[in-house]
C-alpha positions in Angstrom: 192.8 112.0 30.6 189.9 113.2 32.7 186.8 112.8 31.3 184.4 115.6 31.1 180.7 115.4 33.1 178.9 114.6 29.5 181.8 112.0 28.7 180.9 109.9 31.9 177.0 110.1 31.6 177.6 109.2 27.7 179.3 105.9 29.2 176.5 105.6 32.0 173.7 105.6 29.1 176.0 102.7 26.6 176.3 100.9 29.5 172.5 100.7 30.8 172.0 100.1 27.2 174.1 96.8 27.1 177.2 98.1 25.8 180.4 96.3 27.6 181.7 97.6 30.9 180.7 98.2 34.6 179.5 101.2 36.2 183.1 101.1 38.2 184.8 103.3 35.2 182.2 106.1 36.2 181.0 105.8 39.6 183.0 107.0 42.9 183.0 104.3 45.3 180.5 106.2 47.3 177.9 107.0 44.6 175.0 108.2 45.9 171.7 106.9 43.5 168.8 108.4 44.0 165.9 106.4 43.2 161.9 108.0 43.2 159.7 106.1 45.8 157.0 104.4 43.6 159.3 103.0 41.4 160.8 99.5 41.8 163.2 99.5 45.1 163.0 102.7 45.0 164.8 104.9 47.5 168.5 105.8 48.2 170.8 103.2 47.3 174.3 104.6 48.9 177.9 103.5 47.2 178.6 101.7 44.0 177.9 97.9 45.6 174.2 99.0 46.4 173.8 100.9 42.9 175.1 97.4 41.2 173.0 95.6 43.3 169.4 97.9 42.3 170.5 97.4 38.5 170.6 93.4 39.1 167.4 93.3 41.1 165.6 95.5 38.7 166.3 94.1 35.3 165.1 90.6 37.3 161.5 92.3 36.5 162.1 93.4 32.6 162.8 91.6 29.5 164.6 94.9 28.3 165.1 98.2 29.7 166.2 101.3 27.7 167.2 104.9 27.8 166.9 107.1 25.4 168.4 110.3 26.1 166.9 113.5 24.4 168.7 117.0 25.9 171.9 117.5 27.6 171.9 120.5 29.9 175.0 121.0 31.7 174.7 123.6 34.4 178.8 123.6 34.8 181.4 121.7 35.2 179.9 118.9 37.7 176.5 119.5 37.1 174.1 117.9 34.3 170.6 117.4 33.7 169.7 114.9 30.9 165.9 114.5 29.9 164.8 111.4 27.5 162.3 108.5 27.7 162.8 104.4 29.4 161.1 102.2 27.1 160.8 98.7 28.9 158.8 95.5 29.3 157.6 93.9 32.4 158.8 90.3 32.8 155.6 89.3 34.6 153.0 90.9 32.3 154.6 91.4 29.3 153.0 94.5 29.4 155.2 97.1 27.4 155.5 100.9 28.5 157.6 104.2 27.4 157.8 107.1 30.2 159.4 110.6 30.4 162.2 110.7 32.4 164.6 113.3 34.3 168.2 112.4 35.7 170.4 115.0 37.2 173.8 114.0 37.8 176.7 115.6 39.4 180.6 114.8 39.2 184.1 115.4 40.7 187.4 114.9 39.8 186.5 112.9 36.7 183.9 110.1 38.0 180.0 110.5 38.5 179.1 111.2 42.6 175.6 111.3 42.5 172.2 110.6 40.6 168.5 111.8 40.9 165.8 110.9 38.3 162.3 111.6 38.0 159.7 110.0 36.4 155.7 109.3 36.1 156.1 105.8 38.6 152.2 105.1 37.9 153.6 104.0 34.5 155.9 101.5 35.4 153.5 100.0 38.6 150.8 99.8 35.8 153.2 97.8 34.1 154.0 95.9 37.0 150.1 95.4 37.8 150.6 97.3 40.4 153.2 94.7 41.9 155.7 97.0 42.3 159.3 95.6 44.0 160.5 97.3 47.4 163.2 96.6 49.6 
């Protein structure tokens, strides 16, 4: 069965929030993840090894990090836009923070191709006292 566009950014969203599995069950091989500059290693991290690779670095600087999706907007078939908030704490700090986010995702053929977000980065490089990871 091929799962819808909602379906597979359902599973992205269980899994960043610790549910079991890897981002392999959702991601093409050539996932393209769009990170804002500002935030840590942010940039564009190209194909599912360097997306793996951004989640391990980043949650080296958090005690937690969580998304909590509010609205689901599906343009069409492979398009989505999904709004909500990351709630987090900074390892280094301890300081804790909450931020608006956007993500827009697309799909094909039953796995997620690409990701964008958007979000206020002055929150999290606050959080980070100003310390803020690159590559």
């Amino acid at each position: 069965m091929t799962l819808s566009i909602r379906q597979l950014v359902d599973r992205f969203y269980e899994i960043v929030n610790g549910a079991e599995g890897d981002f392999s069950e959702i991601f093409t091989p050539n996932f393209q993840f769009g990170i804002m500059k500002g935030f840590p290693y942010g940039g564009n991290h190209d194909g599912l090894i360097a997306t793996n690779k951004f989640f391990e670095d980043l949650g080296a600087h958090f005690n937690f990090w969580n998304v909590d999706t509010d609205r689901f907007i599906e343009i069409d078939d492979s398009n989505i836009v999904v709004t909500g908030k990351y709630r987090s704490q900074a390892s280094a700090t301890s300081n804790s923070f909450e931020m608006e986010t956007v993500h827009l995702w697309t799909a094909k053929n039953g796995m997620l191709t690409s990701y964008k977000h958007y979000c206020d980065t002055a929150i999290v490089s606050k959080a980070l006292d100003h310390k803020v990871p690159q590559y």
